[in-house]
N, C-alpha and C positions, 0 to 999 in steps of 0.2 A: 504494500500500500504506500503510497505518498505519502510526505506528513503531511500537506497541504490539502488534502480530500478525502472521501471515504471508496474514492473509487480506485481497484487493483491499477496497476502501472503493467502497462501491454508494449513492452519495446518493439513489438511485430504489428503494430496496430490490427487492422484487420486481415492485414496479412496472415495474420497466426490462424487463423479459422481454414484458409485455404490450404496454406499451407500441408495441415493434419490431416484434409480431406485428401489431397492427392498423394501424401505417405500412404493412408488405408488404402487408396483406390489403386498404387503401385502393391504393396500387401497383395490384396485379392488377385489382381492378375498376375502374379509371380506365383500363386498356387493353385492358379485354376487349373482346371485338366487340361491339359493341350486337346485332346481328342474334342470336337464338337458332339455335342448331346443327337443320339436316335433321333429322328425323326419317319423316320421309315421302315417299312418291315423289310426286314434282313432279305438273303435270295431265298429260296426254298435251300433245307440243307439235303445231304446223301441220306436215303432213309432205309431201313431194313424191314422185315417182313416178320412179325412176332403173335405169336399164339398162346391162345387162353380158351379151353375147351373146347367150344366150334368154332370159334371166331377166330377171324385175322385180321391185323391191324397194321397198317400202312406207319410207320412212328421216322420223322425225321427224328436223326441223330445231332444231338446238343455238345457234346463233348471237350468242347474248347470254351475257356473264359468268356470271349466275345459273345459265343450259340448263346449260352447258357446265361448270361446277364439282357442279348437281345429279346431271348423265345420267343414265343407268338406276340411281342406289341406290333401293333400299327398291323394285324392282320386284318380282313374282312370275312374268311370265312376256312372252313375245313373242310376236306373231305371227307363222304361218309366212313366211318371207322378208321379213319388216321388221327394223326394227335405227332405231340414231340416229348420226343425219350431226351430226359436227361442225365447224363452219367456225370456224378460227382469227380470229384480229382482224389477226396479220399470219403472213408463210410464214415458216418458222424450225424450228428442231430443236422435238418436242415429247416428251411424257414421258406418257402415262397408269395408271392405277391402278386401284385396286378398292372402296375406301370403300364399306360398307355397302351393296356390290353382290352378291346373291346369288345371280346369275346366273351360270352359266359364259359366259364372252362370246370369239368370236375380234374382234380389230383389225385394218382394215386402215388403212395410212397413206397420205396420197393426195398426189399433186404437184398445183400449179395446172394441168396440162393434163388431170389425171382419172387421171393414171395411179397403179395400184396399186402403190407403192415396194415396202411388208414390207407380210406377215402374220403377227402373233402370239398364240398363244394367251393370255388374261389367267384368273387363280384368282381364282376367288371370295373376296371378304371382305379380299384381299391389298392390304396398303399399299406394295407393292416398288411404284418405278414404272418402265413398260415403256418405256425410252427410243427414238425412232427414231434411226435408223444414218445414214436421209439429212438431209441440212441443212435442205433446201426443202417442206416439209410445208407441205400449205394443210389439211387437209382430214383427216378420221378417219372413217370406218365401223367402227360395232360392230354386231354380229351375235352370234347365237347360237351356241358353241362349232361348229366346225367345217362352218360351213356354207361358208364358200370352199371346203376341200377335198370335200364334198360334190358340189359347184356347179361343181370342175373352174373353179375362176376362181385365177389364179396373178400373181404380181406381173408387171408390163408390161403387161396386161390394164388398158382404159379404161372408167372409169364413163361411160355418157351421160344429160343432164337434171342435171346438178349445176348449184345455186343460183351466184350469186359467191361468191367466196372470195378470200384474202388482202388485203393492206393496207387495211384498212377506217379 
């Protein structure tokens, strides 16, 4: 303070206001992502041919950081009995969500032996993320809202023709 007033002494006058703003606005873009944000659905990825009692399922392969943080956002639509398989990098609890997904999609979560642990429904557009209950998750199948319960396909139930999965 001055002795002379009650008011602080600013040797930057109002320079000091700008000044701070464009240290934080260098800040932020020195740690923003370089990568620019999804806006678009990925290409179609390589898909494999996987079975569950009568049924076969068309399942793009997720398998790489990018698949598997892009999945289905910004899709418009699936085909009958297809969905995208996702193979973890290792087995562990996982978590998924809805980013820019406008699909109604159901989840299943899958053990390294194929077996179907949970199935949940996920909402569209929702950033809640849908945690699994078991520890040992290799694997995720998403699908088209309700088609396990359609399909009569219920947890315990094994995927056959699944890729490898966990500790990669």
């Amino acid at each position: 303070m001055s002795p002379n007033s009650n008011q602080p002494v600013n040797k930057f006058g109002d320079f000091s206001f700008a000044w701070r703003a464009w240290l934080i606005a260098v800040f932020f873009l020195a740690v923003a992502p370089i990568a620019p944000a999804q806006t678009a659905a990925q290409p179609e990825l390589e898909s494999v041919n996987l079975s569950i009692g009568s049924k076969t399922i068309r399942a793009e392969i997720a398998d790489e950081e990018h698949e598997r943080a892009a999945g289905l956002m910004f899709r418009k639509a699936l085909a009958p009995d297809a969905g995208m398989l996702f193979i973890m990098p290792q087995t562990g609890p996982v978590a998924f969500w809805m980013r820019n997904t406008e699909l109604p999609l159901t989840i299943a979560y899958i053990a390294p032996n194929g077996a179907i642990m949970e199935i949940h429904d996920l909402e569209p557009f929702s950033e809640r993320p849908v945690p699994s209950r078991f520890p040992q998750i290799a694997l995720a199948l998403e699908m088209p809202r309700g088609w396990f319960t359609k399909n009569n396909i219920w947890p315990g139930e094994r995927l056959q023709g699944l890729p490898g999965a966990g500790d990669k």
